[in-house]
Predicted model as a PDB file, atoms N, CA, C, CB and O in Angstrom, pLDDT in the B-factor column:
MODEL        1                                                                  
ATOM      1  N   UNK A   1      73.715  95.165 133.523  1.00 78.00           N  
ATOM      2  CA  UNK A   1      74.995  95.798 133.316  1.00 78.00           C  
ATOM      3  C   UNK A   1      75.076  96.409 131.915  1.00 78.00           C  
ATOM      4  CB  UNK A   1      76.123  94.790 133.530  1.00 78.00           C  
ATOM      5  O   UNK A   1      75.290  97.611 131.757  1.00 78.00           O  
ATOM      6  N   UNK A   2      74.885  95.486 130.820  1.00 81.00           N  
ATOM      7  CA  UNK A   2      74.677  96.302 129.189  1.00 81.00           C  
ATOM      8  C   UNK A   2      73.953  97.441 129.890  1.00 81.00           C  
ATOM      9  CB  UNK A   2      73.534  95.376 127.678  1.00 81.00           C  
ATOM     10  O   UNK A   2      74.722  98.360 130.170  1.00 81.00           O  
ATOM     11  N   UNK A   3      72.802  97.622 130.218  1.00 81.00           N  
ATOM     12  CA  UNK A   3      71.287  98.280 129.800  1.00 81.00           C  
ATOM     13  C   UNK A   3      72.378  99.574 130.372  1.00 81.00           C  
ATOM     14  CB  UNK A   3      69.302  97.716 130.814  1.00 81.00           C  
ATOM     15  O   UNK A   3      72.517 100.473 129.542  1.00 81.00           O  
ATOM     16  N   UNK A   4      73.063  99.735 131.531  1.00 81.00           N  
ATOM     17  CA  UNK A   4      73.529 101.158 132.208  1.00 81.00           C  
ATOM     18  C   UNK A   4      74.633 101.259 130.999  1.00 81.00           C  
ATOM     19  CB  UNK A   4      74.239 101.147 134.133  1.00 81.00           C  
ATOM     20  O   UNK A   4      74.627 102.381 130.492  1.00 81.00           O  
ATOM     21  N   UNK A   5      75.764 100.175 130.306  1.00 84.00           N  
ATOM     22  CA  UNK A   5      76.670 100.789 129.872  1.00 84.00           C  
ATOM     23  C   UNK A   5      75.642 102.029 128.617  1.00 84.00           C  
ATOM     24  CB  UNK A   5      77.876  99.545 129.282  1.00 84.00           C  
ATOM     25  O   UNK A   5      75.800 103.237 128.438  1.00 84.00           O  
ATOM     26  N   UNK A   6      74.793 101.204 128.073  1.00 80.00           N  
ATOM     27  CA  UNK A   6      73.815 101.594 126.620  1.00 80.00           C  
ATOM     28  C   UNK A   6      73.513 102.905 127.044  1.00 80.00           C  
ATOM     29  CB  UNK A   6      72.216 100.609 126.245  1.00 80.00           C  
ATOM     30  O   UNK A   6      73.845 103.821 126.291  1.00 80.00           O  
ATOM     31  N   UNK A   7      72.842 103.216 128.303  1.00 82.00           N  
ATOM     32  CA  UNK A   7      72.649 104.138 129.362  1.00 82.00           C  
ATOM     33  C   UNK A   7      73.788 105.124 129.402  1.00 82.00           C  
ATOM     34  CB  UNK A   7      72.511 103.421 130.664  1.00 82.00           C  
ATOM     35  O   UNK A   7      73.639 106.163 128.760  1.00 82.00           O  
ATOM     36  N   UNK A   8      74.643 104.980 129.915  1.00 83.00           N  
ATOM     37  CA  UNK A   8      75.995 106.129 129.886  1.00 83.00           C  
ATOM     38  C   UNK A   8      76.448 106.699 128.690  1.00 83.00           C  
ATOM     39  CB  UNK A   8      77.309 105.540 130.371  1.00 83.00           C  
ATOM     40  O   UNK A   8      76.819 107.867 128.572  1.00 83.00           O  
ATOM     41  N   UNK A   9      76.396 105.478 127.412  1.00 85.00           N  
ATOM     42  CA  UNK A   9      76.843 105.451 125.713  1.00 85.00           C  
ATOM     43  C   UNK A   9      75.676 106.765 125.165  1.00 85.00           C  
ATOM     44  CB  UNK A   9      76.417 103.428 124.720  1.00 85.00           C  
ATOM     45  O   UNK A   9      75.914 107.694 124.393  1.00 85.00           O  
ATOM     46  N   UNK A  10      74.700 106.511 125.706  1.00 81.00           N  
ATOM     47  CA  UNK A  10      73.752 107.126 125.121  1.00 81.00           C  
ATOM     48  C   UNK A  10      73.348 108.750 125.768  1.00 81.00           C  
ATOM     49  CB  UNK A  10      72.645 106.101 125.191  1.00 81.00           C  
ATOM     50  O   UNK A  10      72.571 109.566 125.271  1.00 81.00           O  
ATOM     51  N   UNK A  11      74.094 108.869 126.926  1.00 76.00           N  
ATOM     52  CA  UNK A  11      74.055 110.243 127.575  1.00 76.00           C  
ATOM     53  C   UNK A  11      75.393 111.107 127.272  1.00 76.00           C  
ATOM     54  CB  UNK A  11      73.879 110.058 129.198  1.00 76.00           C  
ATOM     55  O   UNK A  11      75.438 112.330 127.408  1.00 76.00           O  
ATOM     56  N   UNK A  12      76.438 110.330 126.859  1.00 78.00           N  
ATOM     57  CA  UNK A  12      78.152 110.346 126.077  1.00 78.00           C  
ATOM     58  C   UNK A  12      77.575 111.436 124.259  1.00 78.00           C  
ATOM     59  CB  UNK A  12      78.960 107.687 125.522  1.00 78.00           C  
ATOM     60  O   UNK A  12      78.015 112.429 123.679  1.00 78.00           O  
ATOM     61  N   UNK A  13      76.293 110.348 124.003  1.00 77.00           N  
ATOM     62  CA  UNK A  13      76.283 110.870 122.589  1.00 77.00           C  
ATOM     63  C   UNK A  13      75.468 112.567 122.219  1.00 77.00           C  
ATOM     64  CB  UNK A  13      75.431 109.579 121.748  1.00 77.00           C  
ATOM     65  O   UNK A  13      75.570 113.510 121.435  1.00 77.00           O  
ATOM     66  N   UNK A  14      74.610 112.081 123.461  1.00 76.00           N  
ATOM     67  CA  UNK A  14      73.509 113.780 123.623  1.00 76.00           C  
ATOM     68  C   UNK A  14      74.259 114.645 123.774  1.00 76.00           C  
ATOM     69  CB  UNK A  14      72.409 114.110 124.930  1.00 76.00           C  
ATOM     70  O   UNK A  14      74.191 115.728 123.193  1.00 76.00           O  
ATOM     71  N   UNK A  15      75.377 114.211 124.842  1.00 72.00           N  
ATOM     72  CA  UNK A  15      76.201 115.015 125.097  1.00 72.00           C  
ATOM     73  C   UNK A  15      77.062 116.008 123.862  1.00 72.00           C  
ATOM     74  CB  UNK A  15      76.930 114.214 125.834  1.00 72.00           C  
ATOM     75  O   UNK A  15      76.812 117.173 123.554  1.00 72.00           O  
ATOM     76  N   UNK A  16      77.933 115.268 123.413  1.00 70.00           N  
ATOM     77  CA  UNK A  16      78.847 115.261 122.151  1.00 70.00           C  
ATOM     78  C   UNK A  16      78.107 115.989 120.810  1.00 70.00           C  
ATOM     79  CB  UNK A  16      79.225 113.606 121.775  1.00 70.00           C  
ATOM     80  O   UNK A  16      78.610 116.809 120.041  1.00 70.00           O  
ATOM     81  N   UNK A  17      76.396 115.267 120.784  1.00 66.00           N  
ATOM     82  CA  UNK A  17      75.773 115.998 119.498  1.00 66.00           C  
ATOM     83  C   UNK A  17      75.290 117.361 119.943  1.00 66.00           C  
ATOM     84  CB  UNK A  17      74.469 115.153 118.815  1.00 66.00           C  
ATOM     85  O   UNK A  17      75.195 118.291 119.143  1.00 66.00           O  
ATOM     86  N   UNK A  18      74.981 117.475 121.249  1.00 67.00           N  
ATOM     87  CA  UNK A  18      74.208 118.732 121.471  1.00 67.00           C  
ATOM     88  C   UNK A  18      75.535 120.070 121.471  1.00 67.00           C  
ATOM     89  CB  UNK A  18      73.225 118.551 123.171  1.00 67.00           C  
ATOM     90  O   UNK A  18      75.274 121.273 121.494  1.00 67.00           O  
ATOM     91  N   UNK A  19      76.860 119.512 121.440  1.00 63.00           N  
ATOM     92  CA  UNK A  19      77.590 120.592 121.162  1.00 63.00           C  
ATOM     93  C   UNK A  19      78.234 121.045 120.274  1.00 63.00           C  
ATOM     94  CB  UNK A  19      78.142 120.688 121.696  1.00 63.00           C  
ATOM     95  O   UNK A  19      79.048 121.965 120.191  1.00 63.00           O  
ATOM     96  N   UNK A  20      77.537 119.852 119.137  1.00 59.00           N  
ATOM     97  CA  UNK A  20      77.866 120.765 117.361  1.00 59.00           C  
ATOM     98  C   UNK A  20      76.986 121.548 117.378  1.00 59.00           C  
ATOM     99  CB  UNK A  20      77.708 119.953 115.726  1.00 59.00           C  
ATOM    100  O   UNK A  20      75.918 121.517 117.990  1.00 59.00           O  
ATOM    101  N   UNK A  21      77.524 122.503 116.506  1.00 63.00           N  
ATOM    102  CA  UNK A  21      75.895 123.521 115.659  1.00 63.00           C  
ATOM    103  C   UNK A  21      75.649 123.086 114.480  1.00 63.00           C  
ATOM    104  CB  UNK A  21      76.018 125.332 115.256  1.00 63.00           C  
ATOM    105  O   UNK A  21      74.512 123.148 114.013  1.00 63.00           O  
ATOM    106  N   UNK A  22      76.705 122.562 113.797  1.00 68.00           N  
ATOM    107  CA  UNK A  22      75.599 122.512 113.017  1.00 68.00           C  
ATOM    108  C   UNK A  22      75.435 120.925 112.582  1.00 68.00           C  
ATOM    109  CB  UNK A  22      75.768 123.549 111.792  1.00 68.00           C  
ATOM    110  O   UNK A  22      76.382 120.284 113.039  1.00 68.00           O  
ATOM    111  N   UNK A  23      74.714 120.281 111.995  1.00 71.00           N  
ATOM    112  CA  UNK A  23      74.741 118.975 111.374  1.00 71.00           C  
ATOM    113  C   UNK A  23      74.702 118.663 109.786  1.00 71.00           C  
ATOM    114  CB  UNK A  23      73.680 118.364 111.913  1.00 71.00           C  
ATOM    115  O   UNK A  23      73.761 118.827 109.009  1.00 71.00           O  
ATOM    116  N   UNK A  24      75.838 118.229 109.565  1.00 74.00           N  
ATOM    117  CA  UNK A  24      75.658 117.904 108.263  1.00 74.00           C  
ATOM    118  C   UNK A  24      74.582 116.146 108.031  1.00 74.00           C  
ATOM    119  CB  UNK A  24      77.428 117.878 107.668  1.00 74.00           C  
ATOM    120  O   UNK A  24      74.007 115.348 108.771  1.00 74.00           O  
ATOM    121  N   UNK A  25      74.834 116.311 106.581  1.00 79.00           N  
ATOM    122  CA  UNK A  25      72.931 115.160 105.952  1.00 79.00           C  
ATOM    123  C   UNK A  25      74.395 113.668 106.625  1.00 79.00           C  
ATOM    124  CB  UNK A  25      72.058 115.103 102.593  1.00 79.00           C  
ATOM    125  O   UNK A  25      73.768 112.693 107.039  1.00 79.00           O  
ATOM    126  N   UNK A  26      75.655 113.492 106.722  1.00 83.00           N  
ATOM    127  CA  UNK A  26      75.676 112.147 107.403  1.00 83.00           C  
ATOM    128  C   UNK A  26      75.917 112.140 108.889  1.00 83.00           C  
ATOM    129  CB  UNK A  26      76.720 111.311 106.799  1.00 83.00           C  
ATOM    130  O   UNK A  26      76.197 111.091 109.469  1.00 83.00           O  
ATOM    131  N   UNK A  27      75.809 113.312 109.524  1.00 81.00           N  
ATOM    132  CA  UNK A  27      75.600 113.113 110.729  1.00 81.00           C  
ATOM    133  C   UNK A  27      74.214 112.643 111.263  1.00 81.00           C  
ATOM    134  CB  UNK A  27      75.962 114.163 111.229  1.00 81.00           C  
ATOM    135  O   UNK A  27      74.116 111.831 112.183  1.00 81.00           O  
ATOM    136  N   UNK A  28      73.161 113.197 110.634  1.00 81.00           N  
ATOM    137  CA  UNK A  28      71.531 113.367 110.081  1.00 81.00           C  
ATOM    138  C   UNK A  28      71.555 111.764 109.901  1.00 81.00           C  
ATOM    139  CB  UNK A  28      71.126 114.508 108.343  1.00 81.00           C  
ATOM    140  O   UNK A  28      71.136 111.022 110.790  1.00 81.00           O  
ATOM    141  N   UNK A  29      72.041 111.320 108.766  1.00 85.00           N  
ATOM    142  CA  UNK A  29      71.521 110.156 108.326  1.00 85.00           C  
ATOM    143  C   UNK A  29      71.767 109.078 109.656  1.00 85.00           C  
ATOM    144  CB  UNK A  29      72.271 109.737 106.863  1.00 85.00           C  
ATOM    145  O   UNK A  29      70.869 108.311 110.005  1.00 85.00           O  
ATOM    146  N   UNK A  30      73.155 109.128 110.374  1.00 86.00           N  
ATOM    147  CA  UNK A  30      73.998 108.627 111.312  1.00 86.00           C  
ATOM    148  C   UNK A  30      72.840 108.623 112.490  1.00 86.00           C  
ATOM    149  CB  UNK A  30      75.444 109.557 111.548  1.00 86.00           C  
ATOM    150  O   UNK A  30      72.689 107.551 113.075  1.00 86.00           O  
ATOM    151  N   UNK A  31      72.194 109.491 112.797  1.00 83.00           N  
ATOM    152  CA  UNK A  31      71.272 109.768 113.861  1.00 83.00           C  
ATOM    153  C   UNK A  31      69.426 108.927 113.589  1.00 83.00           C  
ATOM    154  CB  UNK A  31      71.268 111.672 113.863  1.00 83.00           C  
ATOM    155  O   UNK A  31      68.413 108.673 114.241  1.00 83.00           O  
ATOM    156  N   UNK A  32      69.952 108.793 112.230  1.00 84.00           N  
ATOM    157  CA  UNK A  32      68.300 108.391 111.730  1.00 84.00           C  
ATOM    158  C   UNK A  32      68.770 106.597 112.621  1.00 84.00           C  
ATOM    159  CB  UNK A  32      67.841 108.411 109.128  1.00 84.00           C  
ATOM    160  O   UNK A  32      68.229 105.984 113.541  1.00 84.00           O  
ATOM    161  N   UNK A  33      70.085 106.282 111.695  1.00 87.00           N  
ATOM    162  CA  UNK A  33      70.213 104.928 111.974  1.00 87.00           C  
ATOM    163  C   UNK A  33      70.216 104.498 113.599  1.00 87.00           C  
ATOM    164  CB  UNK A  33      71.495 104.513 111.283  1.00 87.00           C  
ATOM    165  O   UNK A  33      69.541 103.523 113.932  1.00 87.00           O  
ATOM    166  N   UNK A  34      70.896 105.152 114.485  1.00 87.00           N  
ATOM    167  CA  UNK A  34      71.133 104.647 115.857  1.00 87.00           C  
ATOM    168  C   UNK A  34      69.872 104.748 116.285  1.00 87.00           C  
ATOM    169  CB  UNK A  34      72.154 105.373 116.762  1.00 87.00           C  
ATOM    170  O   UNK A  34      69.666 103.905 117.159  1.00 87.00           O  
ATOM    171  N   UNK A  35      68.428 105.772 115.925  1.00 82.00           N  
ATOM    172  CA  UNK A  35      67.064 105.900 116.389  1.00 82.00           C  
ATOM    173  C   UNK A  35      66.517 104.744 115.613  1.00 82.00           C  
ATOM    174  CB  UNK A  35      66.331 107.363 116.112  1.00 82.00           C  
ATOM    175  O   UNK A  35      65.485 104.384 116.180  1.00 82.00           O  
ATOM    176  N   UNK A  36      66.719 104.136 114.747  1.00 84.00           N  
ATOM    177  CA  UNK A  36      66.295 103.188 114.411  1.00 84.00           C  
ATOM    178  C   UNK A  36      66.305 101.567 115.126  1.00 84.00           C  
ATOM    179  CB  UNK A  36      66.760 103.351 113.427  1.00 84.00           C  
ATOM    180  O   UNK A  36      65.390 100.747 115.191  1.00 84.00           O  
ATOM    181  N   UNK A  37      67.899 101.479 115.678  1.00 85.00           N  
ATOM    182  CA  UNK A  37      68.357 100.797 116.221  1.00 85.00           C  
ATOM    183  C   UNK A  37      67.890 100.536 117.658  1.00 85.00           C  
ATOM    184  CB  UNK A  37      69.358 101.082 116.008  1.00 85.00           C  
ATOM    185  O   UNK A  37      67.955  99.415 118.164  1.00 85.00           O  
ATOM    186  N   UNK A  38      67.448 101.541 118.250  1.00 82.00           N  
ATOM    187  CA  UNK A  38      67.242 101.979 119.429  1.00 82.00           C  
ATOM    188  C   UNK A  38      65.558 101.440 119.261  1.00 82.00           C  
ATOM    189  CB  UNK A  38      67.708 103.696 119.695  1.00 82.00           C  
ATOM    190  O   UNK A  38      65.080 100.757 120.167  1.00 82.00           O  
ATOM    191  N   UNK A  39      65.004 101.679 118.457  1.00 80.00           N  
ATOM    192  CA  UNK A  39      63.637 101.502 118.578  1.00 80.00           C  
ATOM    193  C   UNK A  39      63.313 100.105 118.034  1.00 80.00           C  
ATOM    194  CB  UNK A  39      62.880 102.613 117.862  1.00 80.00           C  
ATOM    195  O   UNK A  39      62.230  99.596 118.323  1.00 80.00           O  
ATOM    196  N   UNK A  40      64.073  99.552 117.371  1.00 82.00           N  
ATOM    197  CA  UNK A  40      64.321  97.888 117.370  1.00 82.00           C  
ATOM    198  C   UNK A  40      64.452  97.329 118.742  1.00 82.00           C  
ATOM    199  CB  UNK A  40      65.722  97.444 116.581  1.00 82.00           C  
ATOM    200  O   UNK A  40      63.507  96.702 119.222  1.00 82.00           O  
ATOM    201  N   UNK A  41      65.517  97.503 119.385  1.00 83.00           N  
ATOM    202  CA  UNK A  41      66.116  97.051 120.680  1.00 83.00           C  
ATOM    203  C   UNK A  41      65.121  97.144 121.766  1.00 83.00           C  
ATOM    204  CB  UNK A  41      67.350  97.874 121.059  1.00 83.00           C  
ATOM    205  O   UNK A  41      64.985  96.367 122.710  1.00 83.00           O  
ATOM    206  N   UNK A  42      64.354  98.352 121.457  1.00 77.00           N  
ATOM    207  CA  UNK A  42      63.005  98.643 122.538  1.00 77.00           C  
ATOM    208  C   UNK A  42      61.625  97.509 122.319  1.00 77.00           C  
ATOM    209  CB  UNK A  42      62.307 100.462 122.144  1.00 77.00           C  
ATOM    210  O   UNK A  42      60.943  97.036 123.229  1.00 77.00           O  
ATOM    211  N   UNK A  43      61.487  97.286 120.998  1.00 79.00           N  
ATOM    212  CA  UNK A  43      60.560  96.747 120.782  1.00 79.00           C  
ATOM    213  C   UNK A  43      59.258  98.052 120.208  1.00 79.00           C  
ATOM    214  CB  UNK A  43      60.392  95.882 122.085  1.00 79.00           C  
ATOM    215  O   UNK A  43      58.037  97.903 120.250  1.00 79.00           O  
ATOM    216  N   UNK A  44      59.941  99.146 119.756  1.00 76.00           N  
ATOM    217  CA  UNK A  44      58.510  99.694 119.237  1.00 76.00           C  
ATOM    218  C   UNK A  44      58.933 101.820 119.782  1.00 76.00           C  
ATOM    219  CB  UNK A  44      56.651  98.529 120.555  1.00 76.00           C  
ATOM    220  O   UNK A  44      59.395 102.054 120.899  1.00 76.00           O  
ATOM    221  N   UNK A  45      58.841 102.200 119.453  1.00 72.00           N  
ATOM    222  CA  UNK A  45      58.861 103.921 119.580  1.00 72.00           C  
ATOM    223  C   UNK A  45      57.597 103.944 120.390  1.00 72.00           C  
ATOM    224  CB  UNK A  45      58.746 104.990 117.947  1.00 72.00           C  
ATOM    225  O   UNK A  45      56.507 103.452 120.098  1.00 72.00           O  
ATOM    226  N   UNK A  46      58.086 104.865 121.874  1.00 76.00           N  
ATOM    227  CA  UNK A  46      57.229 105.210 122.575  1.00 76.00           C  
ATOM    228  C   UNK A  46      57.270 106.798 122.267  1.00 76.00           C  
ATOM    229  CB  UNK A  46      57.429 104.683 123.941  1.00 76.00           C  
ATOM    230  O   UNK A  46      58.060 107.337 121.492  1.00 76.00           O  
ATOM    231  N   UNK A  47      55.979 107.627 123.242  1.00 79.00           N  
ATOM    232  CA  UNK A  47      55.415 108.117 123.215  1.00 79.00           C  
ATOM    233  C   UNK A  47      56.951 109.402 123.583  1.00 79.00           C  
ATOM    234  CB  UNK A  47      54.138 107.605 123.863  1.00 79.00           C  
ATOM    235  O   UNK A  47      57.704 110.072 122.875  1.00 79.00           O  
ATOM    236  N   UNK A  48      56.813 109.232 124.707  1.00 81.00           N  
ATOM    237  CA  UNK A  48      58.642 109.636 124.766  1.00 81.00           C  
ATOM    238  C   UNK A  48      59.459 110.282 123.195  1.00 81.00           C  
ATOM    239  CB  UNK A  48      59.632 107.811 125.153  1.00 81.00           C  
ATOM    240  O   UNK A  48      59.662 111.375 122.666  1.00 81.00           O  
ATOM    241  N   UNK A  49      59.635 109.335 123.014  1.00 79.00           N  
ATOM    242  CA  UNK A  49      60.490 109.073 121.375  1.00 79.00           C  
ATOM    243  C   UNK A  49      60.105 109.659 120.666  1.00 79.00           C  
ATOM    244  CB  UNK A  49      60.517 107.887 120.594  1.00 79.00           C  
ATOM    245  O   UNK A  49      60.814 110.413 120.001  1.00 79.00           O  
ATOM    246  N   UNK A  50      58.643 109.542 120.491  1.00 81.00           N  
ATOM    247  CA  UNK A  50      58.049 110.633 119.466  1.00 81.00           C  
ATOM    248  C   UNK A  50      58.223 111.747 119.619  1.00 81.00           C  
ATOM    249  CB  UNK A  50      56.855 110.702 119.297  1.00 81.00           C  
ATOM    250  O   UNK A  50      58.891 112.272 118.728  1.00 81.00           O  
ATOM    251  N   UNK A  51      57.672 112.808 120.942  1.00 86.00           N  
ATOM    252  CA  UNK A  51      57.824 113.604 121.272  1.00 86.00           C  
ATOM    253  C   UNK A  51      59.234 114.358 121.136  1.00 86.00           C  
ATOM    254  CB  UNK A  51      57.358 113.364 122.121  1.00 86.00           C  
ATOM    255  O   UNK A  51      59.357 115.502 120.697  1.00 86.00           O  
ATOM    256  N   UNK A  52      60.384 113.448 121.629  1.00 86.00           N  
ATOM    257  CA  UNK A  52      61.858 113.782 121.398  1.00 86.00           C  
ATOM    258  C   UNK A  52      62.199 114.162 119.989  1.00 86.00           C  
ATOM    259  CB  UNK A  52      62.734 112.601 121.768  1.00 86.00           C  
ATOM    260  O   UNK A  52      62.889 115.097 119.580  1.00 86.00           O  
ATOM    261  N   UNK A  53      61.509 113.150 119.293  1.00 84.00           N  
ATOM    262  CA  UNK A  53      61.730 113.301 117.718  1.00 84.00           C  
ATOM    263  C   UNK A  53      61.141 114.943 116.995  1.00 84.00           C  
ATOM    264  CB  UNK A  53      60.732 111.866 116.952  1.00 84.00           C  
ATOM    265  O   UNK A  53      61.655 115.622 116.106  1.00 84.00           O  
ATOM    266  N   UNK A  54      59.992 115.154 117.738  1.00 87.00           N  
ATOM    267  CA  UNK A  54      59.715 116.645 117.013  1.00 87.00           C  
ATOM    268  C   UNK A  54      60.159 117.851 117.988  1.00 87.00           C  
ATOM    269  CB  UNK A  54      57.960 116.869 116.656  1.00 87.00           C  
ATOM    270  O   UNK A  54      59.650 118.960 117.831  1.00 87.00           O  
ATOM    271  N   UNK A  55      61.327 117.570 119.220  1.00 89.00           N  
ATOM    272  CA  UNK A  55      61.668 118.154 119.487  1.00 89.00           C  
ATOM    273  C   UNK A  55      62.871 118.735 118.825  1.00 89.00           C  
ATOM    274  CB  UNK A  55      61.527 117.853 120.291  1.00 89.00           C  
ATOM    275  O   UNK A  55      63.149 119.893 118.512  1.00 89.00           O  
ATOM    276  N   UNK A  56      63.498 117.617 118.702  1.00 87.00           N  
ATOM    277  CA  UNK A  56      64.941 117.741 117.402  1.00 87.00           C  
ATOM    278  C   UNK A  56      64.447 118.198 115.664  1.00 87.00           C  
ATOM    279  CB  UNK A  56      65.807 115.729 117.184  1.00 87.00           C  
ATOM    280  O   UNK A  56      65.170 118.912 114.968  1.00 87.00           O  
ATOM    281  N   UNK A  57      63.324 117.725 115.256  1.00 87.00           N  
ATOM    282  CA  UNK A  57      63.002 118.418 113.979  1.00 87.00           C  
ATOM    283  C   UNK A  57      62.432 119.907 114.386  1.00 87.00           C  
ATOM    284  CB  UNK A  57      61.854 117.507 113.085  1.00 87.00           C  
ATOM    285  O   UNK A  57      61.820 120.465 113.475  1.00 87.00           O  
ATOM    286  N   UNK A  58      62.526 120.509 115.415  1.00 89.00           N  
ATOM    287  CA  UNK A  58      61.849 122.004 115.593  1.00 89.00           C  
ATOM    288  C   UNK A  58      63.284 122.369 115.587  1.00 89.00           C  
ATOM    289  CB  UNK A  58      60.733 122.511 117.091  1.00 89.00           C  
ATOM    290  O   UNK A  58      63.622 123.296 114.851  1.00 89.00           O  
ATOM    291  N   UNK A  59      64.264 121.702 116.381  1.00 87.00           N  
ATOM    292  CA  UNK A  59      65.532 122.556 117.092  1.00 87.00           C  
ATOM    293  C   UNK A  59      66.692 122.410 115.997  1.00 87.00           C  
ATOM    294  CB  UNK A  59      66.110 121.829 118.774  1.00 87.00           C  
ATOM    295  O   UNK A  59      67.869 122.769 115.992  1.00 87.00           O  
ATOM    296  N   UNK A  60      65.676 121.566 114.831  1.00 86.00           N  
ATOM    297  CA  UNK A  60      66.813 121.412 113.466  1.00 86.00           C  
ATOM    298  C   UNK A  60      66.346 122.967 112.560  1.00 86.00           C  
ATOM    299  CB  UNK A  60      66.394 119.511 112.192  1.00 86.00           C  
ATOM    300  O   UNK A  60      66.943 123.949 112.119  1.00 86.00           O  
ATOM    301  N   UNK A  61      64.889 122.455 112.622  1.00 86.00           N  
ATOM    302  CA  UNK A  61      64.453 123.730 111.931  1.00 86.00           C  
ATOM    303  C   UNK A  61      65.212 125.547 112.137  1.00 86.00           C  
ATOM    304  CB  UNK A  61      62.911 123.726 112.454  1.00 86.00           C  
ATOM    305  O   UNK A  61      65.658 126.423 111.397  1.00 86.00           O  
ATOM    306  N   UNK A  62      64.986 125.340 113.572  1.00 85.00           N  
ATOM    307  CA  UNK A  62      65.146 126.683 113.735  1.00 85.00           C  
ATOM    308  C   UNK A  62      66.856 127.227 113.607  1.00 85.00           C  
ATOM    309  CB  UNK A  62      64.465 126.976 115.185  1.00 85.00           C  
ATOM    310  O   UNK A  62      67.291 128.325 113.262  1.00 85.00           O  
ATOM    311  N   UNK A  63      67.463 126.181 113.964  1.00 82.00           N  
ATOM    312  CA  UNK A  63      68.867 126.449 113.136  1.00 82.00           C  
ATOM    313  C   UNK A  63      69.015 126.702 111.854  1.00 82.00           C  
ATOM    314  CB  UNK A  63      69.662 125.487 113.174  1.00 82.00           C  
ATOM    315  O   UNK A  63      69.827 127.453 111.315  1.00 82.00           O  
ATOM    316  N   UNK A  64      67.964 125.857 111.259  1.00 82.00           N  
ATOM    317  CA  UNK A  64      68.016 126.007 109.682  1.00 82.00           C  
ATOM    318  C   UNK A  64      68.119 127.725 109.298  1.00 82.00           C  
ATOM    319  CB  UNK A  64      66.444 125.247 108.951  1.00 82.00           C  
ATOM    320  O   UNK A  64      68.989 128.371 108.714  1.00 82.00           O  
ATOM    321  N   UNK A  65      66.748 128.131 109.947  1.00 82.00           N  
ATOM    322  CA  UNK A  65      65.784 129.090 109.620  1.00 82.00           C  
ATOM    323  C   UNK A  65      67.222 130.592 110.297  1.00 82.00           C  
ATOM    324  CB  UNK A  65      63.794 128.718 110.717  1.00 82.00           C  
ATOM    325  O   UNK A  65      67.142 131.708 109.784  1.00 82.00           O  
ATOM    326  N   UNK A  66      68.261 130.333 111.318  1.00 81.00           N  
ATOM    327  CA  UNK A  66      68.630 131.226 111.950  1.00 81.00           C  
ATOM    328  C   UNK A  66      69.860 131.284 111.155  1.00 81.00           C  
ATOM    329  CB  UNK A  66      68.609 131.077 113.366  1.00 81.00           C  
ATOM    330  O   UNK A  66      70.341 132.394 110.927  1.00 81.00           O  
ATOM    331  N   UNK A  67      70.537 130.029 110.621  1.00 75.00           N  
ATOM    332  CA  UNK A  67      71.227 130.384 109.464  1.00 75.00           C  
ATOM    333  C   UNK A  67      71.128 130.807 108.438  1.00 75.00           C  
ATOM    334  CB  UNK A  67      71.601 129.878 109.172  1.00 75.00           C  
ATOM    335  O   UNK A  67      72.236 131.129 108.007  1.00 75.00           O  
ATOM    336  N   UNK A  68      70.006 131.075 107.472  1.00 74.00           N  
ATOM    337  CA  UNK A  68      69.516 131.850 106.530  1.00 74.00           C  
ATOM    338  C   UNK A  68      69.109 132.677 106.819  1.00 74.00           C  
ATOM    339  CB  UNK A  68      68.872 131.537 105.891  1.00 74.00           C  
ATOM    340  O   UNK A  68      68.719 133.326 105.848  1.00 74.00           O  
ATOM    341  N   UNK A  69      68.794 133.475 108.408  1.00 76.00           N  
ATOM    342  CA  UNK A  69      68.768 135.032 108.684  1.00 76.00           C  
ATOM    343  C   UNK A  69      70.206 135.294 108.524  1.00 76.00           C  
ATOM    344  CB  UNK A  69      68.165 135.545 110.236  1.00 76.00           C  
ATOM    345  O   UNK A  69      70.357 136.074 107.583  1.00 76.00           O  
ATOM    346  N   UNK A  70      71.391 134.936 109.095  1.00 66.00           N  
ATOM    347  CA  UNK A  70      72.202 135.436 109.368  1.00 66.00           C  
ATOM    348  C   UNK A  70      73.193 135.084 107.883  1.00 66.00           C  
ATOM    349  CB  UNK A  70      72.504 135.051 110.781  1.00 66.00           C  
ATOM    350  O   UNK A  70      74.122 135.891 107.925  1.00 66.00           O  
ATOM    351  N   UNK A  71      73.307 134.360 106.850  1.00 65.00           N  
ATOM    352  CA  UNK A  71      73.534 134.091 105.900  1.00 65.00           C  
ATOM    353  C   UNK A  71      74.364 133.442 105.353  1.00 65.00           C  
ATOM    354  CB  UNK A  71      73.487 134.676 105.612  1.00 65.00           C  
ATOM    355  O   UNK A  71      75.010 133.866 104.395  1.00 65.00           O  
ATOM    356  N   UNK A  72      74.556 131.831 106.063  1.00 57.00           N  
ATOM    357  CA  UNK A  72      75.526 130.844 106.317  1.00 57.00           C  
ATOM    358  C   UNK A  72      75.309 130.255 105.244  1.00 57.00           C  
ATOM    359  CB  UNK A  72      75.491 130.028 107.500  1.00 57.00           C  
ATOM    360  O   UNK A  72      75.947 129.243 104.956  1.00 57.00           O  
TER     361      UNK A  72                                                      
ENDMDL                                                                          
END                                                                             
C-alpha cells in the first residue's frame, strides 16, 4: 500500500516539475535531495536512474543553452 501511495506521490511530482520552465538552484538542490532519498530507500541507483539522471542534465542543459539564445 506505501510502495503505490510513493508510486502516485512520485508521478504527482514529474508531473508538477515537468510543467515549470524554468528551475531555480533550490528547486535543483530540492530535487538532488528527494533523488537521494529515493536511492537510499532503493538500496543503491540503478541503471534506470542513471540514465534518467543524464536525461534531466541534457534537458537542463538545453534550457540553459535556449535561454541564452533568446536572452533571459
Amino acid at each position: 500500500m506505501i510502495r503505490k501511495i510513493l508510486v502516485v506521490t512520485l508521478c504527482a511530482l514529474v508531473l508538477a516539475v515537468s510543467a515549470c520552465e524554468r528551475k531555480g538552484p533550490v528547486e535543483k538542490a530540492g530535487e538532488k535531495v528527494d533523488h537521494t532519498i529515493d536511492t537510499i530507500k532503493n538500496g543503491g541507483e540503478t541503471t534506470a536512474d542513471k540514465i534518467q539522471d543524464d536525461i534531466d542534465k541534457a534537458r537542463d542543459k538545453a534550457a540553459d543553452a535556449t535561454d541564452n539564445v533568446e536572452g533571459k
